[in-house]
C-alpha positions as CSV (number, residue, x, y, z in Angstrom):
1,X,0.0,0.0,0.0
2,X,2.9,1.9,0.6
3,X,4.1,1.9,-2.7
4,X,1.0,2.7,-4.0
5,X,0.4,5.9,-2.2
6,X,4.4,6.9,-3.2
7,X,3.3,6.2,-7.0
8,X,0.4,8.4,-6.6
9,X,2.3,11.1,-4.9
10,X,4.7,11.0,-8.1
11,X,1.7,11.2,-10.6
12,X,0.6,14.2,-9.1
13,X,4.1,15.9,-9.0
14,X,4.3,15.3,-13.1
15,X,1.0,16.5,-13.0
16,X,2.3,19.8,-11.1
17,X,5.2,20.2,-12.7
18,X,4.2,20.2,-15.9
19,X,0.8,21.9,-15.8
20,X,2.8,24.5,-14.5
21,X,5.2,24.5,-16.9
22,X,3.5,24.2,-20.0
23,X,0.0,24.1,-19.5
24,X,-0.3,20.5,-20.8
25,X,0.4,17.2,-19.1
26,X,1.1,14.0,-20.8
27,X,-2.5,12.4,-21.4
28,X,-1.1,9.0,-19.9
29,X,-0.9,10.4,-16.3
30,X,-4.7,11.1,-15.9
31,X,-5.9,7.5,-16.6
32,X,-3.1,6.4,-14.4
33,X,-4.2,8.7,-11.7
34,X,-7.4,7.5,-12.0
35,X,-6.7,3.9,-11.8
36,X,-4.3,4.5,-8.4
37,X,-6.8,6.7,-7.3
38,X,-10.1,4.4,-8.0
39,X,-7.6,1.7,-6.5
40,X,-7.4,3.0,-3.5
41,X,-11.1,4.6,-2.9
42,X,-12.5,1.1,-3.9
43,X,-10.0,-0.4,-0.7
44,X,-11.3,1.6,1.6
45,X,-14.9,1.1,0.8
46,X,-17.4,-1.9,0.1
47,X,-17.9,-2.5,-3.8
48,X,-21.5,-1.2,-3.3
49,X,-20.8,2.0,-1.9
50,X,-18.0,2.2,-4.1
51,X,-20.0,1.9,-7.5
52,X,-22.7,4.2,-6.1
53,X,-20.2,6.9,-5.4
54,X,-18.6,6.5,-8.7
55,X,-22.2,7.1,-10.4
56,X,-23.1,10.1,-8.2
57,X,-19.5,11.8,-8.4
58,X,-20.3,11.5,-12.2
59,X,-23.0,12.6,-12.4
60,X,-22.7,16.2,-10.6
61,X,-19.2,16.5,-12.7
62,X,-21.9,16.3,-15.7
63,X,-24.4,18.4,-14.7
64,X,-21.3,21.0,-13.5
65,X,-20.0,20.9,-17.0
66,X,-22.6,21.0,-18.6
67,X,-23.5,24.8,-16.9
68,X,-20.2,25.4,-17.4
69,X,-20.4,24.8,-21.0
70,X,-23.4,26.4,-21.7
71,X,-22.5,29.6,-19.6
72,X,-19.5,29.8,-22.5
73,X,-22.1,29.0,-25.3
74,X,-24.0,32.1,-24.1
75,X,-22.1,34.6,-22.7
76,X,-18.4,33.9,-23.0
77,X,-18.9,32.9,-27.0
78,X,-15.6,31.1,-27.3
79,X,-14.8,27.4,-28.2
80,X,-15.3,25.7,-24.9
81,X,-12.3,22.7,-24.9
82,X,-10.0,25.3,-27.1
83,X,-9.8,28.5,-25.0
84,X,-11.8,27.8,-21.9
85,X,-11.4,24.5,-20.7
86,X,-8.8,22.3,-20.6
87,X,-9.4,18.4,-21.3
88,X,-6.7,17.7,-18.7
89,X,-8.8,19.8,-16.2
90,X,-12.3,17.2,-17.2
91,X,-9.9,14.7,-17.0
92,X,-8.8,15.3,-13.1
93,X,-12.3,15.9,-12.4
94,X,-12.9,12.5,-13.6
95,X,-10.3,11.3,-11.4
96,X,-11.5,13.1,-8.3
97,X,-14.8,11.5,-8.6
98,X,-13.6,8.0,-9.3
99,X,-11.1,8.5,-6.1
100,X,-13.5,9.2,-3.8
101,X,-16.8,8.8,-1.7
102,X,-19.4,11.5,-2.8
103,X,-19.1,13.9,0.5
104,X,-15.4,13.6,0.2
105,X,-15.1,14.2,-3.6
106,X,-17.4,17.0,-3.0
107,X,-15.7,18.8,-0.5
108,X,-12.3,18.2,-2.0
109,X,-13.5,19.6,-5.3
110,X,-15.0,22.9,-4.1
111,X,-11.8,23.6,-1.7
112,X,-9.5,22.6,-4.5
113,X,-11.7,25.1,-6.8
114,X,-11.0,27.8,-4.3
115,X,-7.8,27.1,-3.6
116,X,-6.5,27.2,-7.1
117,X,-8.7,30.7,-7.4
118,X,-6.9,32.2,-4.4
119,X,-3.4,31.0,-6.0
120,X,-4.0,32.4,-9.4
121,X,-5.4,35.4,-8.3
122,X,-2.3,35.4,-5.9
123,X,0.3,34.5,-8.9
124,X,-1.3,36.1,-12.3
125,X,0.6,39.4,-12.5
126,X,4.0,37.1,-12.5
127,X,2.4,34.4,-14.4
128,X,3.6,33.8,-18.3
129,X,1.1,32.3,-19.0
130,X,-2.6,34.3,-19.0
131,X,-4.2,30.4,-18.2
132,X,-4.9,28.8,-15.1
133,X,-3.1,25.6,-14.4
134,X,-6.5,24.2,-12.7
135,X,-5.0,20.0,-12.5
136,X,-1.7,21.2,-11.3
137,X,-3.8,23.6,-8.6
138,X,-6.2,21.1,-8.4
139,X,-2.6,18.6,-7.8
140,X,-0.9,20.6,-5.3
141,X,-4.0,20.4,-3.1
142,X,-5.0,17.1,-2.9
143,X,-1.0,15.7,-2.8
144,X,-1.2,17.9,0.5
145,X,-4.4,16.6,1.5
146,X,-3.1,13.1,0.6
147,X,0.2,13.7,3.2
148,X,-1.5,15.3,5.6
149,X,-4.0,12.6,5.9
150,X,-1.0,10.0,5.3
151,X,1.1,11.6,7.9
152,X,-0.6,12.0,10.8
153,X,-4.0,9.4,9.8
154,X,-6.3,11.8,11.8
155,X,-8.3,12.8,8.5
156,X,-10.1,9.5,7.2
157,X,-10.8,10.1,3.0
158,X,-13.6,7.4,2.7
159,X,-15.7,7.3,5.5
160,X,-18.2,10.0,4.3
């Protein structure tokens, strides 16, 4: 298990580094990170729950994307997966709700959300790019949720 949470830990460091540093990650590492993820959400939970969570995490990311995408049809008028949103950002949502119970995934989704707002907004003057680099945001906060929880096992990720 140990390895498994080290590999992980590495998959969202690429993921970091080079959202960061390009604004594009390799497309391997998000079905990777989903499959360690889903690994270790379906470990800590019974099959049941686990396939229930999956459909409901799902679910809300579609309906969420959905608004999102029609907000850009209407008011933004610009190509949605070109200039607004990234595929690698869908693709770590997709992740985040296979990892996780529905509470949990919910809960780490909005604070990530905020989180990577309150960075960008923090970091965009000095930024070179004028994009947000939501997975690697999105990375940095659950790799320190994932340590913090690892670390000092007071914060359980699957009981809720």
């Amino acid at each position: 298990m140990l390895l498994l949470k080290i590999i992980t830990i590495s998959v969202l460091a690429i993921i970091i580094y080079q959202d960061l540093k390009d604004r594009e990650v390799f497309g391997v590492m998000f079905p990777i990170l989903m499959g360690l993820l889903g690994f270790l959400h379906y470990q800590y939970t019974p099959q049941i729950n686990f396939l229930y969570a999956v459909l409901i995490n799902v679910g809300v990311l579609i309906v969420i994307m959905g608004l999102l995408y029609l907000y850009t049809l209407i008011k933004i008028k610009r190509p949605f997966f070109e200039e607004v949103f990234g595929v690698g950002d869908l693709l770590f949502f997709v992740a985040l709700a296979i990892g996780f119970p529905t509470v949990t995934f919910i809960v780490l989704f909005v604070f990530s959300l905020i989180f990577s707002l309150l960075v960008w907004l923090m970091i965009k003057k000095k930024a070179k790019h004028n994009t947000v680099p939501l997975a690697g945001y999105m990375s940095v906060f659950l790799m320190v949720t994932f340590v913090t929880q690892w670390i000092t096992n007071t914060l359980t990720l699957y009981l809720i």
